[in-house]
C-alpha positions as CSV (number, residue, x, y, z in Angstrom):
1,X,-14.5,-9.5,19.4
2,X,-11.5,-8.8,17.5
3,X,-11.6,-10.6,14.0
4,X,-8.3,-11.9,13.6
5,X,-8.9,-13.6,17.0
6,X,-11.8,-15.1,16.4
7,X,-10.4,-16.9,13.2
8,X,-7.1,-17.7,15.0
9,X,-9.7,-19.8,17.5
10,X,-11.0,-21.6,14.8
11,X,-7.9,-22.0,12.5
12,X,-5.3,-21.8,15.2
13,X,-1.4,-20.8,14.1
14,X,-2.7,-22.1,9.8
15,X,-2.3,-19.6,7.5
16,X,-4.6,-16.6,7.7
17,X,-5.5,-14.5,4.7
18,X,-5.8,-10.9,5.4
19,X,-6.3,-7.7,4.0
20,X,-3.3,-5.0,4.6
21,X,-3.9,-1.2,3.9
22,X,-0.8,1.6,4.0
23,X,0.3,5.2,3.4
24,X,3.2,6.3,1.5
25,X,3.8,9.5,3.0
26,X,6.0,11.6,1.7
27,X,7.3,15.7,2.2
28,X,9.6,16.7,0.4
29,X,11.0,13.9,-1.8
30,X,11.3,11.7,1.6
31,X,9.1,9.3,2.8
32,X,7.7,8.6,6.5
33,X,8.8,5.3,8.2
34,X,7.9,3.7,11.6
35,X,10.5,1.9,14.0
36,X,8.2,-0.8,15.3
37,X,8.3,-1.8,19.0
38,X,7.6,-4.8,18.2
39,X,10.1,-5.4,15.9
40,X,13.8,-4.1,14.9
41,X,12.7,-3.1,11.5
42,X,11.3,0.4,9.5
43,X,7.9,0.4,7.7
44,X,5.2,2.3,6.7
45,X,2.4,3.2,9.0
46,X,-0.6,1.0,7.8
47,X,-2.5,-2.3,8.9
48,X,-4.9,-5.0,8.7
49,X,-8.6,-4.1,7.6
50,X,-11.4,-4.5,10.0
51,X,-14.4,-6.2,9.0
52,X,-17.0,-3.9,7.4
53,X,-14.3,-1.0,6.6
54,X,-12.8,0.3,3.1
55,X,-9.7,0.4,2.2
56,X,-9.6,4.0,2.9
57,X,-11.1,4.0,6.1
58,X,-8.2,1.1,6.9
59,X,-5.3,3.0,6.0
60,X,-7.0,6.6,7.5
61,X,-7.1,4.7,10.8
62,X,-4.2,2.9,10.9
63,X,-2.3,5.8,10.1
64,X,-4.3,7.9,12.6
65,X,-3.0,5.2,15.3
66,X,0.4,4.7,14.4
67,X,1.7,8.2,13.5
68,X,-1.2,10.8,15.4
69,X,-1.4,12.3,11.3
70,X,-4.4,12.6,9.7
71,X,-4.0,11.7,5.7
72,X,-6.0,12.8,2.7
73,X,-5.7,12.7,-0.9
74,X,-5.1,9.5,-0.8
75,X,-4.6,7.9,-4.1
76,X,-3.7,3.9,-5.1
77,X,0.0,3.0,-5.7
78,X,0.1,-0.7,-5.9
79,X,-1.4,-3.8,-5.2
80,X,0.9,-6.5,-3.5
81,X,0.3,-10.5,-3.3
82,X,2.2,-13.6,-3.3
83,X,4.5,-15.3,-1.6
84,X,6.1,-11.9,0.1
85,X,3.4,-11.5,1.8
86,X,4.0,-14.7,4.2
87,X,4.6,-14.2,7.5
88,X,5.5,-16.3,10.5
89,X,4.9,-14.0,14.0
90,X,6.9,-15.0,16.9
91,X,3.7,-16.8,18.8
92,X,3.9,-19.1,15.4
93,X,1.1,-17.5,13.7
94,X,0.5,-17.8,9.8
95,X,-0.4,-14.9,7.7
96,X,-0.5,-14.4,4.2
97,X,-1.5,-10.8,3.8
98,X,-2.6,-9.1,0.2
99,X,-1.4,-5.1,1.1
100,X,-3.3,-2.0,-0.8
101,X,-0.7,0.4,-0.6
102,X,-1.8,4.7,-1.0
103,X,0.1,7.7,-1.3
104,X,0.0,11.2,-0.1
105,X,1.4,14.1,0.5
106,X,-1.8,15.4,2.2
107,X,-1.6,15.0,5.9
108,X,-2.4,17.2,9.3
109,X,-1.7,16.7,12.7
110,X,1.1,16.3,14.9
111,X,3.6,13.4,14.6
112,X,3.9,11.1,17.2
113,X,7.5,9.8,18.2
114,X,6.2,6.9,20.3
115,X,3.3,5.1,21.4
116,X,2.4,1.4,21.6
117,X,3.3,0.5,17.9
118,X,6.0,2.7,17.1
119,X,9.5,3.7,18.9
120,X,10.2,6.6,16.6
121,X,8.6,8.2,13.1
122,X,11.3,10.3,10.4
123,X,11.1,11.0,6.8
124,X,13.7,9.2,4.5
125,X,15.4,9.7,1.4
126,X,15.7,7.5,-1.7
127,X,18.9,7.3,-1.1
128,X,19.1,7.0,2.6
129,X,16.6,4.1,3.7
130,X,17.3,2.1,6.3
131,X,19.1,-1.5,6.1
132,X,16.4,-3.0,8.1
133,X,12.9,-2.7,6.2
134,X,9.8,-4.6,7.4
135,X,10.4,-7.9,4.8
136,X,6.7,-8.2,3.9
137,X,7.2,-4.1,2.9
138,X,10.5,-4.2,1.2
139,X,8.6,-4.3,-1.9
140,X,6.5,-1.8,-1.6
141,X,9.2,1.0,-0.1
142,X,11.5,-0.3,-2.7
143,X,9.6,0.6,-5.7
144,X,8.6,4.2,-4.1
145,X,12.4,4.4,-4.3
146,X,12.5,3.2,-7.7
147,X,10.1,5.8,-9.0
148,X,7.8,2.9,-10.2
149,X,4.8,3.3,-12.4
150,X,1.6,3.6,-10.7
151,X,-0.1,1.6,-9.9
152,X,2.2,-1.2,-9.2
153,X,0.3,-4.8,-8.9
154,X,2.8,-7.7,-8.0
């Protein structure tokens, strides 16, 4: 059984702490976003951590699932906690997620365009991201922008 359901059938919609894990891609000076299907917003390929995995293994899957891309090279760009990472889901479920953001520029494979998480993958600019970020990873896109030190810990 799926972790996060078998907490939400204890806790019900309360606020759930979990463990996020994501890839900064980038080729070129640009940097890989998702269009969620679930959602009218651009992200980074990533997700929660299953019980018993790293954080490498989390974002190497998640990435694997979302984008068809397999990443290496990974290495640690921030650490992100806090209020930002609150979310409300549209079934009224709680999260507060703490996110262990990677980069690379090491990746194989072929990119997927669709699938069941994602309507479309491209590579963006600094100067060119879209209005409509993810809100919980705003931050984190935001200060790949910015050029931020690494690693960033907010």
């Amino acid at each position: 059984m799926d972790y996060i359901q078998t907490m939400r059938k204890m806790i019900g919609k309360e606020p759930l702490l979990t463990v996020g894990c994501g890839v900064i891609i980038t080729n070129e000076g640009k940097i890989l976003l998702q269009h969620r299907t679930d959602a009218d917003n651009w992200c980074i390929p990533g997700g929660l951590m299953e019980l018993g995995e790293t954080f490498e293994e989390t974002a190497k899957r998640e990435t694997y699932e979302e984008t068809g891309l397999n990443v290496e090279g990974l290495q640690l760009f921030g650490l992100y906690s806090g209020e930002s990472g609150y979310a409300t889901y549209p079934n009224g479920d709680q999260m507060y997620s703490v996110q262990v953001i990677f980069h690379s520029d090491e990746y194989t494979g072929e990119l997927n365009q669709g699938g069941a998480e994602s309507r479309a993958h491209r590579f963006f600019g600094k100067d060119e991201l879209p209005k409509n970020l993810n809100t919980i990873q705003k931050a984190f896109i935001q200060d790949w922008a910015d050029e931020k030190k690494l690693p960033v810990m907010r």
